[in-house]
N, C-alpha and C positions, 0 to 999 in steps of 0.2 A: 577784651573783657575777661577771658579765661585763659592767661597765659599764665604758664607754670613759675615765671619771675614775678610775681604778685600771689602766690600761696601764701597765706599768715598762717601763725603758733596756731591760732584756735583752729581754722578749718584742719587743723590736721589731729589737732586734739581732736574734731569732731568725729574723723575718720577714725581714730584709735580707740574713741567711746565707743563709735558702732562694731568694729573690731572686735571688741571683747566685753559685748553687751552683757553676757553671762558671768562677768567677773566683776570684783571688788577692784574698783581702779581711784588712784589719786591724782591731782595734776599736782604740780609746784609742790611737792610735798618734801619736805626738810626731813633729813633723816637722822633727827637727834629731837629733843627738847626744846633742849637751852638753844641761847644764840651763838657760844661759842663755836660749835662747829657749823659752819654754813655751808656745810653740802648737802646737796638736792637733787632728786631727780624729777623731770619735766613732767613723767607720763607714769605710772608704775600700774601693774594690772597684775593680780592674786588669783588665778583658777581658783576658785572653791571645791572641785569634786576631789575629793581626797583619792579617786583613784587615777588621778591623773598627777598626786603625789604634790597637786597645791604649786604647779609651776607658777615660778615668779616671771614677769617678764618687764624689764626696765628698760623707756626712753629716752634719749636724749634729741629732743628736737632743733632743725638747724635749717632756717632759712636764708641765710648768706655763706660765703665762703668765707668769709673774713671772722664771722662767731664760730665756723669751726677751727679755725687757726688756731683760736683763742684757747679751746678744750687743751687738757691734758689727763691724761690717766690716772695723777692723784686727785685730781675735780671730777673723777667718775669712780673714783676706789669703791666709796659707800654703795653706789647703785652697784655697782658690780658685786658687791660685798655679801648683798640681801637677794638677790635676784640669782635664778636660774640662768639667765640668756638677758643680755643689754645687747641694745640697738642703737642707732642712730637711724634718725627717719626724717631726709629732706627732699624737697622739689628734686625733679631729674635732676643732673647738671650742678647739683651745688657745691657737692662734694666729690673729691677725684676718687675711685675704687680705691686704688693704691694705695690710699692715704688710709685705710680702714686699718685699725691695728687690731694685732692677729685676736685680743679678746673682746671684739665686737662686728655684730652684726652690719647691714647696711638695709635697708628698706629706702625706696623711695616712691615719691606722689605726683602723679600727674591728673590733668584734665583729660576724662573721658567721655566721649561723647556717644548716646546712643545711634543706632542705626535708626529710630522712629522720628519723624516729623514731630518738630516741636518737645523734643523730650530734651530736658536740661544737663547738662553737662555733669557729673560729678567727679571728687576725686578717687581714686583705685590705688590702692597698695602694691606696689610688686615688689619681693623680695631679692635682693641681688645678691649680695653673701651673705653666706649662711650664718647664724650665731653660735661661736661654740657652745653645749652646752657645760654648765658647770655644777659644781657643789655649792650650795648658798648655805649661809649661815643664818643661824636662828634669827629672828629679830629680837632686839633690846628693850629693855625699860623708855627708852627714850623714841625710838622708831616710834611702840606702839602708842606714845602719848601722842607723837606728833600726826601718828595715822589718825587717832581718835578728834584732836583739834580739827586735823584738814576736812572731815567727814561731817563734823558739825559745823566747820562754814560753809561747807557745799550746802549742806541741809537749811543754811538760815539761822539754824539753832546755837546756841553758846551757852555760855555759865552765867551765873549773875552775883 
C-alpha cells in the first residue's frame, strides 16, 4: 500500500505545498503568456519575506526514470532562468545521483512511518545534492500574467 514505486505528481505536490506553506507557490505554471513558448515549471515556490531576498525555488517532478530521460536543460532553462535554486524531486530510486547535472539540485520522497501504533505513514523530503545557488532574473510581462492566470484557477476565480 505504501511503496515508494506508487508515489504520484500530486502526493508530492502535496508535500512541497506543506514545505513551503509560507510562500506564494504555483503547480503547472507556464512561464510565458502566450502558447508559443511551452515551458513550465511543475512546482515553483516565492519566499515572500524580502529579508530572505524573495528566494525562488523551482521544481521539476519525476516519477519514473524514463520521464527523467526525457528532461533536457533547454526544457528547464526558463525554471532555472526565474528561480534562485531548481530541483528535481522523486521517489527514492528513480533517478541515478549521477545523472544530476551540475545546475540542479536532487531531493527525494519516501514513505515514513511513525514509531506510534496506528499512526499513518507519510511522505518526508530528504535532500541529496545540494542546489547550487544562483542569480535569477527578474520576471517578465508574461511570467507575471501567467502567474496571475494559474492563481485564479487555483482560486476557482477567472475573467468574464
Amino acid at each position: 500500500m505504501f511503496r515508494n514505486d506508487t508515489i504520484t505528481t500530486t502526493q508530492i505536490e502535496e508535500v512541497l505545498q506543506k514545505k513551503h506553506s509560507k510562500d506564494i507557490c504555483f503547480t503547472e505554471l507556464r512561464l510565458s503568456s502566450g502558447f508559443a513558448n511551452l515551458s513550465r515549471v511543475d512546482f515553483l515556490a516565492i519566499n515572500v519575506a524580502p529579508s530572505s531576498g524573495n528566494v525562488v525555488e523551482a521544481y521539476e517532478i519525476k516519477v519514473s526514470r524514463s520521464d527523467f530521460r526525457r528532461d533536457t536543460a533547454i526544457k528547464q532553462r526558463g525554471a532555472r532562468l526565474f528561480s534562485d535554486h531548481f530541483w528535481y524531486i522523486a521517489p527514492v530510486g528513480v533517478i541515478p545521483h549521477e545523472n544530476i547535472p551540475d545546475w540542479a539540485g536532487l531531493l527525494e520522497v519516501d514513505w515514513h512511518c511513525h514509531k506510534f501504533k496506528n499512526a499513518q505513514p507519510f511522505l518526508r523530503i530528504k535532500k541529496v545534492i545540494s542546489s547550487p545557488k544562483r542569480d535569477k532574473d527578474g520576471p517578465t510581462w508574461g511570467l507575471l500574467v501567467s502567474m496571475v492566470r494559474n492563481a485564479t484557477k487555483e482560486s476557482g476565480g477567472g475573467s468574464k
